[in-house]
N, C-alpha and C positions, 0 to 999 in steps of 0.2 A: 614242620611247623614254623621255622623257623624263616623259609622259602615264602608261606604265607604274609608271612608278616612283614616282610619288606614290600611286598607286591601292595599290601594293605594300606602299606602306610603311600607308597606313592601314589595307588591307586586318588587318597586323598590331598595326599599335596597337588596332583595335577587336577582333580577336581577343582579343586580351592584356587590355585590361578588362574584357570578357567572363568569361575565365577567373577573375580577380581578384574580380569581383563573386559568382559561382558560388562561391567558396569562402567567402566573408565572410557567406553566409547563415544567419540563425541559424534554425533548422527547427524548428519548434514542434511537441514529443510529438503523436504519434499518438492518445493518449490523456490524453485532459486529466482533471482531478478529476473525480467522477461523485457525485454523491448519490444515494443510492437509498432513497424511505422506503416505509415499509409502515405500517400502524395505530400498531403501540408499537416501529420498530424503525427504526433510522437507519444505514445503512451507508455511509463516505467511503472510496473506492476513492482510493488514489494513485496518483503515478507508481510506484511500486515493486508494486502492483497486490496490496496485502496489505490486505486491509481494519479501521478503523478500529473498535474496538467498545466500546460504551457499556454501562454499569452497570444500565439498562433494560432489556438481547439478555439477559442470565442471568439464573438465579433463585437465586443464591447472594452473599449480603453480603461475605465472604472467600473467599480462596484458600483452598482448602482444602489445601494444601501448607504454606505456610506462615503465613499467617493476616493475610496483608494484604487492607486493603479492597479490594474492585472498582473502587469510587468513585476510588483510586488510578490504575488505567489496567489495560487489559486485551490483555493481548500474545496469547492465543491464546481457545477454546474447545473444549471437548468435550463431544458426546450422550451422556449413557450416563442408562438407567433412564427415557426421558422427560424429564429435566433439561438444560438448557442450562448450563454450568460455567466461568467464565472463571476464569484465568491468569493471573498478573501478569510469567510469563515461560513461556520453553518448556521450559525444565528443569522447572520445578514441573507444567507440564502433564505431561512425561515420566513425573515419579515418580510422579504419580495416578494417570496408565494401567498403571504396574506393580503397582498393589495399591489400587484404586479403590473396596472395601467397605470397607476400614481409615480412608481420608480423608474419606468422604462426608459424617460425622458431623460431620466438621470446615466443612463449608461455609459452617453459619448459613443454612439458606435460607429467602428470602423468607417 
């Protein structure tokens, strides 16, 4: 009886660390940072899985919304006409795609 009952009791203490060590793990994203280049184009995928875009991917010097450089950071892009058009946010890309002949002028491209 007395054989049982140590075995019982570790049987539960290794359980119970078991459990303890299972929850303190820290799990490392499924998706780690990713590089991806091409000739003239470099794309950094995050965890947030939105990719990262450089002033190289467009062919326009400014926003053509509101007239900030590219060179500043590039929150989104858009194709229209053959051109590649980055965004310094996504409202600005918004208002280009409601009236995209009016802004075009404004790009300064390459």
């Amino acid at each position: 009886m007395l054989r049982l009952k140590k075995i019982s009791q570790f049987y539960f203490v290794f359980v119970f660390m078991l459990a303890i060590a299972a929850c303190h793990q820290n799990p490392k994203s499924e998706e780690s940072d990713a590089v991806i280049t091409g000739a003239d184009t470099m794309i950094v995928k995050t965890d947030s899985n939105k990719p990262v875009y450089t002033a190289a991917m467009v062919d326009n010097k400014k926003d053509p919304n509101c007239g900030m450089p590219v060179t500043a950071g590039i929150a989104d892009t858009v194709h229209y006409k053959g051109k590649v058009y980055g965004f310094c946010s996504d409202e600005c890309r918004d208002a280009f795609l409601k009236n995209p002949d009016a802004l075009v002028k404004n790009a300064e491209l390459k």
